[in-house]
N, C-alpha and C positions, 0 to 999 in steps of 0.2 A: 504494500500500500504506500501510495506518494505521503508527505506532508506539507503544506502550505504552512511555514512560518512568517508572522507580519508583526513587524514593530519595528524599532530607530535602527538609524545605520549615524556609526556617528565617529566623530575624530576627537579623541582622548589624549587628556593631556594628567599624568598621574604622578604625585609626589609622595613619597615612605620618606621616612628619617634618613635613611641611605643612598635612594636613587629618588632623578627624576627622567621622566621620559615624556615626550611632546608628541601629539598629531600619532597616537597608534588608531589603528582599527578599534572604534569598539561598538556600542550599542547594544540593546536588549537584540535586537535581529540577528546581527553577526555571528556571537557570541551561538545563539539559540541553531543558529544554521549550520555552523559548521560542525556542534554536538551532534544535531540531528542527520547529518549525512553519513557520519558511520555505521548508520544504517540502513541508508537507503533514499530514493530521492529524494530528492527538496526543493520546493519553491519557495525565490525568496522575495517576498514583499516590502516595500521602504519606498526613501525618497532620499537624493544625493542630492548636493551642486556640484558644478560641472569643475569646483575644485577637486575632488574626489578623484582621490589618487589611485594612477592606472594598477600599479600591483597589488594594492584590494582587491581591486576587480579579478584581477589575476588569480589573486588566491580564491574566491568563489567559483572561479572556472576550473582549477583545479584540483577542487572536491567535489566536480561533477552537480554543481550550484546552478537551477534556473534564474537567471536575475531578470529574466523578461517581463517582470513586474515590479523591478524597479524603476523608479524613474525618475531623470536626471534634469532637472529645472538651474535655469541661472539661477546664481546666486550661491553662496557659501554652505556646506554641509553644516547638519547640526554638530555643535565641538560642547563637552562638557571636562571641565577639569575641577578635581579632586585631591583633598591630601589626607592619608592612612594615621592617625593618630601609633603610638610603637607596638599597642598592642594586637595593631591590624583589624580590632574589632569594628571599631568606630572611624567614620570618616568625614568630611567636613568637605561639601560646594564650594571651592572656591569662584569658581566662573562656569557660566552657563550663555550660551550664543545659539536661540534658537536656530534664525535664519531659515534656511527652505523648506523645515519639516514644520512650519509654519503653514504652509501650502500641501500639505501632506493629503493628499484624497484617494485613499487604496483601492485602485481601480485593475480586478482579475481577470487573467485571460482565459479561456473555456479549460487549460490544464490545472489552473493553482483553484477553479472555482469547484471542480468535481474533486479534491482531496480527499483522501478519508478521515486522515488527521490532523487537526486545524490545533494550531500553537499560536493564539494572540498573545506574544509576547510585551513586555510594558511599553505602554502607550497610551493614549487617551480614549477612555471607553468611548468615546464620539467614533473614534478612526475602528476599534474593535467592533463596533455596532455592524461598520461601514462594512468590513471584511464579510461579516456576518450574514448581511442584507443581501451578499453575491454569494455564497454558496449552494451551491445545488446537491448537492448530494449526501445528505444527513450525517455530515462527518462525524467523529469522535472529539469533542471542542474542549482544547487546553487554556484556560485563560490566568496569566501571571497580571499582577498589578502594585501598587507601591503607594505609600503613604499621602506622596501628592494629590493621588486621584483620588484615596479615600478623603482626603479634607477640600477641595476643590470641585470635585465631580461624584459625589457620593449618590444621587438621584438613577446619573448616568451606570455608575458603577454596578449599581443594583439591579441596573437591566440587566446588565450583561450574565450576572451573575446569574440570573433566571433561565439563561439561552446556553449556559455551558453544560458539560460531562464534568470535569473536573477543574478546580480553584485553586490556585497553586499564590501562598503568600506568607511573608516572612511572621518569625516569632511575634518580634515588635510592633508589626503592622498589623498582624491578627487581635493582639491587646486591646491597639487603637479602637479598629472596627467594629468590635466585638463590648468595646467600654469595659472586657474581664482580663485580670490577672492569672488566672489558671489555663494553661493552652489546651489542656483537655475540652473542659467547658468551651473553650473559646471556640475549637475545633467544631463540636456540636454545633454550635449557636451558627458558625457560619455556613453549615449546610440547611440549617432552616434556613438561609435565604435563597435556594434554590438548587443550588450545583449538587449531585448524585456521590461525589465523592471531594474533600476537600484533605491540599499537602500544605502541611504548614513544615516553613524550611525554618531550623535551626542554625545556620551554619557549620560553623566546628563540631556542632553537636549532633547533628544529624538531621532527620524529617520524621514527620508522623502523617500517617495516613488515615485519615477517615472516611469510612463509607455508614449508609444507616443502620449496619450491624455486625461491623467488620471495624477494626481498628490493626495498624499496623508499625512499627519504629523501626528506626537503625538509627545507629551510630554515623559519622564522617568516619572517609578512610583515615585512620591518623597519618598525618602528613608530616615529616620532619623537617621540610624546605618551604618556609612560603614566602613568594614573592611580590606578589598582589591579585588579593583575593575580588578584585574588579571583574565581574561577569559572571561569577561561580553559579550565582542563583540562574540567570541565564543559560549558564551554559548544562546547568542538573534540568529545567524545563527542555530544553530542547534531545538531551539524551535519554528523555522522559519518553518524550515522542517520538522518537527513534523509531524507540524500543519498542513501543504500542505497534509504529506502519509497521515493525518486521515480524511481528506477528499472524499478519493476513487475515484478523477475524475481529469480529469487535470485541473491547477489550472487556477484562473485568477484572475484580478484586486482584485477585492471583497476581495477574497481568501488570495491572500499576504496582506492585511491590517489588515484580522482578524490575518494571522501569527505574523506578526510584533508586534500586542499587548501581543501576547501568548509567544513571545521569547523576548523582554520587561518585561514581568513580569518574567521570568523565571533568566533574566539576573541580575533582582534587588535580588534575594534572592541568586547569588551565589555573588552578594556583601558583602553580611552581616556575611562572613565568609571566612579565608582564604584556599586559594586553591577550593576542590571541595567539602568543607566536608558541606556548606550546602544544595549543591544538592544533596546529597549523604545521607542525611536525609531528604531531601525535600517531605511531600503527595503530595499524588492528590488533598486534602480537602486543606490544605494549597495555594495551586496553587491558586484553584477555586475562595476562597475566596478575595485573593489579587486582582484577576481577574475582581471580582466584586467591589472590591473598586478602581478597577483604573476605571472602566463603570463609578460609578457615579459621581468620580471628573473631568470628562471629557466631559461630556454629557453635551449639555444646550437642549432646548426648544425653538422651535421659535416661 
């Protein structure tokens, strides 16, 4: 099964105590696409300016990436920059340059509109509606979102949440939403707003799964190198949906817990580097292996 990923394409500019780096690849889309193409195709949905530098593009073609629904308007790509407080937990806006994803109107071609599995990556539930409103073919619908949209677009928000399969959203932002400190509760409370199954991402700590009588957790792979943990959450949603197209059936319980392991480990290896460059050299053999060492330290025996 294809999957149609849609959200930012964007140039990052990212500060750690240690290093800095200017104008990388980044965005909830990128990040989500090039997770999602280890397992199979992908359409990729955004908007560039016609600054938007050719060896990104490169690298999307390279991973075998439709980008025939992107689309490339005068005007400057959207760029956000960022600086990693030491403990890497916490991070701080420093600059934010909408520009042409200002103009953002996610228009599908008849391949990314019949997908089976749809990853509206973070973006403004207006543009996820938009995605939404073109599909034809009753996809499997993954939708990521972020505190912005819960305090901005909350009305909006709440549609979409109505139209998804599954809600994928951080510890902290689930609190927000939810107005609860317990993430269990919190977890429940936001499947009463619609979605069939809700992943709340932990970071470091891992994810939890809820469906309405199914509950499921893991840990993070423990990672001993981290170099900027920017996209992870991106990049665990779209190894999410990978993992669901290489399935070929629609998905279920079972099915999102093995995703959540496979977009976990996907999400630890785009720590170990800034921006997207260790996805972007990432195997399959590499994958598999980490794969298998997070099975054993997680496994017990009864």
């Amino acid at each position: 099964m294809s999957v149609l990923v849609a959200g930012t394409l964007a140039l990052d500019s990212i500060h750690t105590s240690s290093e800095v780096h200017h104008e990388l690849l980044g965005g909830s889309a990128s990040y989500a696409a090039l997770a999602a193409a280890f397992s199979g195709q992908v359409q990729l949905c955004g908007i560039v300016g016609t600054d938007f530098p050719q060896p990104h593009r490169d690298l999307f073609s390279r991973r075998s990436i439709d980008t025939a629904n992107v689309d490339t308007v005068e005007g400057r790509t959207f760029r956000w920059t960022g600086r990693y407080h030491d403990d890497m937990n916490h991070r701080e806006t420093l600059d934010v340059s909408i520009d042409v994803l200002e103009k953002f109107n996610p228009r599908l071609t008849t391949d990314a509109a019949s997908a089976s599995i749809v990853l509206l990556a973070n973006m403004s539930p207006d543009n996820q509606l938009a995605v939404l409103d073109q599909c034809t073919a009753s996809p499997f619908v993954i939708a990521d979102s972020m505190d912005l949209w819960i305090n901005i677009a909350r009305p909006r928000l709440l549609d979409v949440m109505k139209r998804v399969d599954l809600f994928v959203i951080n510890e902290d932002e689930a609190k927000i939403f939810t107005e609860c400190s317990n993430l269990v509760v919190a977890g429940r409370r936001l499947l009463e707003m619609g979605p069939r199954y809700v992943v709340v991402k932990k970071g470091e700590h891992g994810a939890m799964l809820f469906g309405e009588s199914h509950f499921f957790t893991t840990p993070a792979y423990p990672l001993t190198q981290l170099a900027d943990p920017t996209g992870a959450g991106d990049t665990f949603a779209g190894g999410l949906a990978g993992s669901l197209a290489a399935n070929a059936r629609t998905p279920d319980f079972k099915d999102l817990a093995r995703g959540i392991i496979h977009g976990s480990v996907l999400a630890s290896f785009t720590c170990e580097a800034f921006g997207v460059r260790r996805l972007a050299e990432l195997t399959d053999a590499e994958a598999t292996g980490r794969t298998a060492e997070f099975r054993a330290c997680t496994s017990w025996a009864s």
